[in-house]
N, C-alpha and C positions, 0 to 999 in steps of 0.2 A: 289770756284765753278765757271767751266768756264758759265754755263747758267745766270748766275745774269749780266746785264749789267751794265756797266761804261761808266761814261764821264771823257773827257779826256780835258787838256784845259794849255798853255803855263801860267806857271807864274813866280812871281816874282824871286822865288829860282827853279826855273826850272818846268820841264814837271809835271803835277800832276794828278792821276788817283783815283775818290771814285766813291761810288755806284750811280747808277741811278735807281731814284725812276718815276713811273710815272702807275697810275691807270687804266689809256687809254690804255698801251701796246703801246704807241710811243716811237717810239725808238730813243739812247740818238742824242741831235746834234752833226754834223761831225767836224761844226766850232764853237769855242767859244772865247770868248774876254771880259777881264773885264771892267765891267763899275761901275761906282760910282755915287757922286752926280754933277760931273763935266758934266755926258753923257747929254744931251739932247734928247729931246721924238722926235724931227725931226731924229736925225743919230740915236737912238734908233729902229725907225721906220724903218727905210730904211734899220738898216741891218737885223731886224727879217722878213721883207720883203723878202731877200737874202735869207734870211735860215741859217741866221748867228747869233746864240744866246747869250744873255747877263748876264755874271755871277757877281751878283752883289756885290760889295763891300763899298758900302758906305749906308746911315742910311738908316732903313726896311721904314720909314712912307714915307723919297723918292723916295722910290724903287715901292711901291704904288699908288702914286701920279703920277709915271714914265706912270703906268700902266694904271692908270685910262686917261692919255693923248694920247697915244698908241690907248687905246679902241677911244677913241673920233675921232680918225683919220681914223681909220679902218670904224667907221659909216658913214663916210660923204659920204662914196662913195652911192650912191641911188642904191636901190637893180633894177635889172635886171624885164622889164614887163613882165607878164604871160600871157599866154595866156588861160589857162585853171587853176582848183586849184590844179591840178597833176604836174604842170609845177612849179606854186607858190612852191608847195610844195620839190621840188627837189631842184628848183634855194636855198629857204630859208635853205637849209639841205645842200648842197653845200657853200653858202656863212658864215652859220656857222663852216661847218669843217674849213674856210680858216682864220676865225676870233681865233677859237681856235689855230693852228698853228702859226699866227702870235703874238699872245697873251702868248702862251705857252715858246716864245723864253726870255723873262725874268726867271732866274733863279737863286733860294737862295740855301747856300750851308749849312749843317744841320752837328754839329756835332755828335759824335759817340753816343751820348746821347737823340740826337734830337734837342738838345740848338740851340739858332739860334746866332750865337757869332756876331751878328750886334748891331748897336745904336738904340736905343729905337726900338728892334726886342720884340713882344710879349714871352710868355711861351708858344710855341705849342706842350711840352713834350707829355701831357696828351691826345690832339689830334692824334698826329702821333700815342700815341701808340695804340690807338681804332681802326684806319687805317690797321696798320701795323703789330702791334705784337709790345713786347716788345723790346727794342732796344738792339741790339745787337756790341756796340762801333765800328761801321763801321762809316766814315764819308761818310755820302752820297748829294745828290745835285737835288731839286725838283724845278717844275716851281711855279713861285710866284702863279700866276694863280693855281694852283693844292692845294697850301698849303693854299690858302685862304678858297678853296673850303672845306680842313681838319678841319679849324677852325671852320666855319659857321656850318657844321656838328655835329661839336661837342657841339655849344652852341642849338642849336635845340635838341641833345640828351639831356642835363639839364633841358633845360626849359621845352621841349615835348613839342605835340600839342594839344588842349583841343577837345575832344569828344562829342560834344551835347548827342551822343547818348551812351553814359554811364555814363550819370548823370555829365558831367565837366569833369570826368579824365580824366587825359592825356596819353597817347600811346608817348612813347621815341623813335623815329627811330634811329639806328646805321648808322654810315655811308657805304653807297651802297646801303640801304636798302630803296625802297623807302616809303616816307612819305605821312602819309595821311592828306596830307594840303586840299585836295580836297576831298570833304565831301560828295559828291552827291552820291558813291556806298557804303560808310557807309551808310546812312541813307536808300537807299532803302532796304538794309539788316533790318534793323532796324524797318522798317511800312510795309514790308510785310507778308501779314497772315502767321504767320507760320504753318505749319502742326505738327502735335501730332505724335512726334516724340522725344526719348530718345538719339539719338545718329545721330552726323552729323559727315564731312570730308568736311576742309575745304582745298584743296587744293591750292599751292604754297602761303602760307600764311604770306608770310613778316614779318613786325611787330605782327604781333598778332590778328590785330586791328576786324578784321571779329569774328575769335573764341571767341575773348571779347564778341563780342555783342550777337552774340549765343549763350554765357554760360550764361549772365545777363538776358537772355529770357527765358531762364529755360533749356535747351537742358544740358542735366543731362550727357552725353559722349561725346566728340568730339576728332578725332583723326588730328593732322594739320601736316602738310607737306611741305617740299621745301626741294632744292637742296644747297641753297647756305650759308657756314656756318655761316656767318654772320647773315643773315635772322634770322636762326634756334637758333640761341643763344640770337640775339633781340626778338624771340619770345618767350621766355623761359620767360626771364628777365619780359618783359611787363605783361606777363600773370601770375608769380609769385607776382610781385608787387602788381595787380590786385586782387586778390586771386582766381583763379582761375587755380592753378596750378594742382589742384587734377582733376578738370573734362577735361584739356584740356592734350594730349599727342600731344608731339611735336616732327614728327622723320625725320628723312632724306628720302626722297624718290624722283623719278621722276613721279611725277603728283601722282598717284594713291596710296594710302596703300593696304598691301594686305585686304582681304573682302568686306565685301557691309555695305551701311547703306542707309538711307530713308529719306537722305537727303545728299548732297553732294553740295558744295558751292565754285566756283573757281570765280577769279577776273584776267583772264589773260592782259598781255600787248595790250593794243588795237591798235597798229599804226604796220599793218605788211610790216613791213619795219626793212632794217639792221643796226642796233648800231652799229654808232661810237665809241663805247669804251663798257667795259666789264659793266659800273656802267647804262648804258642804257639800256641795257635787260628789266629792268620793265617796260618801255616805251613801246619798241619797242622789236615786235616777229617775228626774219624773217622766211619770207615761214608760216604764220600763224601758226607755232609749235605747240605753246602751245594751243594753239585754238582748233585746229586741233586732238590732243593728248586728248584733252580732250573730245569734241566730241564723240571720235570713240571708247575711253575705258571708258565712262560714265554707257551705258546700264549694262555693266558686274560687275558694280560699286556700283548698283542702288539695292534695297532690292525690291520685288511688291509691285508695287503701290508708291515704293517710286518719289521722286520728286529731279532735279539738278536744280540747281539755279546759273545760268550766268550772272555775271556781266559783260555788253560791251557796251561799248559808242559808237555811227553810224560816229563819228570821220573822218577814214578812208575811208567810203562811201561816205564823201561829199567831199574827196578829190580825191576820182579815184580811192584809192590803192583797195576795198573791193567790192563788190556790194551786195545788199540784197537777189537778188535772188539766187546770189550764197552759202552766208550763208543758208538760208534756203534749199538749193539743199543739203549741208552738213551736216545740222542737221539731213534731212530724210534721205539719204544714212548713216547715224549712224542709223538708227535703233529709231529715236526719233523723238516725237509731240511736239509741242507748247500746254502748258496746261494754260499759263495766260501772260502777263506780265506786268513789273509796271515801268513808263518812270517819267524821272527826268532829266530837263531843267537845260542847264551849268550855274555855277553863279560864276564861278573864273574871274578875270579880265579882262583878254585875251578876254573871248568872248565878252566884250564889249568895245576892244580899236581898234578902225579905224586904228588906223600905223600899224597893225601888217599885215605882210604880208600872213597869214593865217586867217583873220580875216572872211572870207565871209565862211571857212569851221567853223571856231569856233563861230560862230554866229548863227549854222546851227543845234551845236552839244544836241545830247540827250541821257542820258546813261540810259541803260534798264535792268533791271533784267529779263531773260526767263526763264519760269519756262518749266521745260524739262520733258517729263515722257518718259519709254521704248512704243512705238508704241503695239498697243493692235494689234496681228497675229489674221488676219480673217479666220475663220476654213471653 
């Protein structure tokens, strides 16, 4: 299939051309050159620097440790002063894109099976194939940095992350999917009055993790939703496990199911700004999309009297990208009131570590459930 791309790269029995894997949608490098354990992280550096990447040949744990020296080099340089948290925040989105390019120029080369035919290379069979699909005996060729991120994935899908608010279980995230390591809009789901209601919509629903906690609350029908099939099959999985596969339907849609219900619950991407890579999306909503989408087809959405329930962090307000009166301008131009809301103070790391070069907007940060109703028309 000419659409699959290949890397290409001079070796020792001549030209050699496999598949090129890569999650981001970066496209393969132009130059390649093998390195071993003979390369050192100085010429390492300097030629992923070029744009010249490194197809490794020698053991996986020093191809690692190449890595981890690479990164330490790429940190020394001191990030760029802001002037503002909109500049912070571009300079920091900027000097990540340049750390992942330069990080991504190490690369392992995967056989048709997945095997990684290095010295003391781990099994990442079972990884790639949650990634990827099952393997199709292509040999193909990924960045060390990309296949790390497969693994680490995959042990979070095992272990899963535990739930306060469903009694300890855990909720398994797939990989792309993102994970609710960050608890502050479970839990406002979880302690806000709910209204006496039979049937919610829990819109672009990920892992599951929202429909869980609405079904463990008694909400007798819930219909859930996303686009991405990943998502939709981590959500299936979690919410069977769960037992809750009977009240919760899980289908493909963009935003909306068809009908209404009296309760409707979305957790959009709060940072509207554009993803570096496809697996960002859940961060990051460019042009406020999904925000946006949701807003404006909420009211039609909505059963009387019923209530929409918006999870969004003020995130982006204290960096430039948002402002509040504009939200607020958006929600009334939809057709919708503020009927309550319930705020919940960041407590993930970040917002209490000084180096971070975001650190005065995540210090700032407050995520809020808005309870939304259809605007009552004055006769």
């Amino acid at each position: 299939m000419t659409d699959i791309p290949t890397l290409s790269w001079p070796d020792t029995d001549g030209p050699r051309t496999v598949r090129w894997r890569s999650e981001a949608g970066v496209a393969p490098p132009k130059r390649v050159v093998l390195a071993d354990d003979r390369t050192t992280a100085d010429a390492a550096y300097r030629l992923a620097c070029e744009g010249t990447a490194l197809l490794w040949r020698g053991d996986y744990q020093n191809a690692r440790q190449l890595l981890q020296a690479m990164a330490r080099r790429v940190d020394r340089k001191p990030p760029k002063a802001a002037a503002s948290p909109l500049e912070a925040f571009n300079l920091h989105r900027q000097a990540q894109s340049q750390r992942a390019r330069t990080l991504g120029m190490v690369l392992i080369p995967l056989e048709g099976d997945y095997t990684i035919a290095l010295r003391r290379a781990p099994d990442a069979q079972l990884a790639c194939e949650e990634a990827w699909g099952p393997a199709t005996g292509e040999a193909s060729a990924v960045s060390l940095r990309e296949l790390l991120g497969l693994i680490g994935a995959h042990e979070w899908r095992k272990k899963g992350v535990e739930i306060p608010a469903l009694g300890g279980e855990r909720i398994h995230p797939y990989y792309g999917v993102f994970s609710p390591v960050r608890g502050e809009y479970v839990d406002l789901v979880a302690r806000t009055p709910l209204p006496s209601v039979d049937k919610a919509f829990d819109i672009g629903t990920g892992t599951g993790v929202l429909s869980a906690v609405l079904a463990a609350r008694g909400v007798g029908r819930i219909v859930a939703t996303d686009q991405d099939p990943r998502a939709l099959a981590c959500a299936r999985e979690n919410l069977a496990r769960l037992g809750y596969a009977d009240q919760v339907e899980v289908i493909e849609a963009d935003l909306f199911p068809p009908g209404r219900a009296p309760l409707v619950v979305c957790n959009p991407p709060w940072v509207p700004a554009r993803p570096a890579s496809p697996i960002e999306y859940a961060v990051f909503d460019p042009d406020s999309r999904m925000l946006r989408g949701f807003l404006d087809g909420l009211k039609d959405h909505l059963e009387p009297g019923g209530e929409g329930w918006l999870i969004l962090s003020d995130f982006a307000e204290h960096l430039g990208l948002r402002t509040r009166a504009a939200f607020m301008e958006r929600v009334a131009n939809a057709g919708l009131e503020v009927a309550g809301r319930e705020d919940i103070r960041a407590r993930h790391p970040k917002a209490a570590d000084r180096s971070d070069p975001l650190h005065e907007a995540r210090a700032k940060e407050v995520t809020s459930l808005w309870r939304l109703k259809a605007k009552v028309q004055e006769k």
